[in-house]
C-alpha positions as CSV (number, residue, x, y, z in Angstrom):
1,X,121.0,-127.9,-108.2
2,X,117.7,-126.8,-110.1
3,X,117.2,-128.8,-113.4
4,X,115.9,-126.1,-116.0
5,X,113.4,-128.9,-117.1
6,X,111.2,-128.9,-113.3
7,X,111.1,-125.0,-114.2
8,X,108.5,-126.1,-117.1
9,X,106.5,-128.9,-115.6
10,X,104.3,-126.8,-113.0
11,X,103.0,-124.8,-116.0
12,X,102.8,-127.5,-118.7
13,X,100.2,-129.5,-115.9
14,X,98.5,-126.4,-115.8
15,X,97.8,-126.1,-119.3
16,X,97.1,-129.8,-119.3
17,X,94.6,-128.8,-116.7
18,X,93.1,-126.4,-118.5
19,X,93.0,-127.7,-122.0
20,X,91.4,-131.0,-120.4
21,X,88.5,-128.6,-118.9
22,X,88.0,-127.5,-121.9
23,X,87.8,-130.5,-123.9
24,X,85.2,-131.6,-121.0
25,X,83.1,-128.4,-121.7
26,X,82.9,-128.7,-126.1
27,X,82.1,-132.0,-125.1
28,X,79.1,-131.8,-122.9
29,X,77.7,-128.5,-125.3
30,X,78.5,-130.2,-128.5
31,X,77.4,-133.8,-128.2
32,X,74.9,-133.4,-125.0
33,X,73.4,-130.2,-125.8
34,X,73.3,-129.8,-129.6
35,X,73.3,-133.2,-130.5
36,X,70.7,-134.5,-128.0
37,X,68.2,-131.5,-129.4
38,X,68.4,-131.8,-133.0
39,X,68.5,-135.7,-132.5
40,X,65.2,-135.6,-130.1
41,X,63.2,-133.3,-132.6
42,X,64.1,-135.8,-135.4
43,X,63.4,-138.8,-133.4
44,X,60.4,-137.1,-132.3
45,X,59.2,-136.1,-136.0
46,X,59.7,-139.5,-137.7
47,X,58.2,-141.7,-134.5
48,X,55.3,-139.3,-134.2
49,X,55.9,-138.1,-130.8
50,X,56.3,-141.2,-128.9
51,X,60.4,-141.4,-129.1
52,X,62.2,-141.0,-126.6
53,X,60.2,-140.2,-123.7
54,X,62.2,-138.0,-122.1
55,X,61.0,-134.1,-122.5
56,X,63.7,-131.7,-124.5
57,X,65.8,-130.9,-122.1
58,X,66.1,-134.5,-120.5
59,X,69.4,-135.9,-121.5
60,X,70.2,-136.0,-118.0
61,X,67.2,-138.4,-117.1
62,X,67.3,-140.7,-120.1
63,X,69.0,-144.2,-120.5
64,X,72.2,-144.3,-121.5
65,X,71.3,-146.8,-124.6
66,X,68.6,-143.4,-125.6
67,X,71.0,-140.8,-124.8
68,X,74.1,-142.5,-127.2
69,X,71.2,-143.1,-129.9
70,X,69.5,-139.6,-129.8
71,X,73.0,-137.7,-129.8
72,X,74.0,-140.1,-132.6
73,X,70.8,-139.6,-134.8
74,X,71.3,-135.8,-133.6
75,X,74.8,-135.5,-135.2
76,X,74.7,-137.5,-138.0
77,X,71.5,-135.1,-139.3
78,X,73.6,-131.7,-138.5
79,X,76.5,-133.4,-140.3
80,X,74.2,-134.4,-143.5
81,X,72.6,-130.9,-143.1
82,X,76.6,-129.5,-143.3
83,X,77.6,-131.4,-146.4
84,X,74.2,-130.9,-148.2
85,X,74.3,-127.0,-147.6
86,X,78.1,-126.9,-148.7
87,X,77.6,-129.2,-151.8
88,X,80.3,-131.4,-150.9
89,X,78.3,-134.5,-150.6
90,X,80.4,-137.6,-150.5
């Protein structure tokens, strides 16, 4: 006999699937893309061109040590940015 409760699992892995795709995607455009852009242009400003070394589109190629301190700087300045514009400083 068919348990009702194996009709479900085939279409809840799927969504699982899915929904883990997805986090993998906002991921890599959130962190990796937006924060590794606004983080190199900062780092790039305040060390007067000489930090990090890798050109704008480089997160691929840099360091792992760079890449988590870029993305960092880059996040932390578009969250300041966020709360300043809003007024809702902390």
């Amino acid at each position: 006999m068919i348990d009702p409760t194996d009709w479900l699992d085939t279409p809840k892995s799927i969504v699982l699937a899915v929904l883990r795709a997805l986090w993998w995607l906002a991921w890599d455009v959130w962190v990796q893309t937006v924060g590794w852009s606004i983080g190199w242009c900062v780092l790039r400003v305040l060390s007067l061109g000489r930090y990090p070394v890798e050109r704008l589109g480089g997160v691929d190629e840099a360091a792992t040590g760079t890449s988590v301190v870029v993305e960092a700087v880059g996040l932390a300045v578009l969250a300041a940015g966020i709360w300043w514009l809003a007024g809702a400083w902390p």
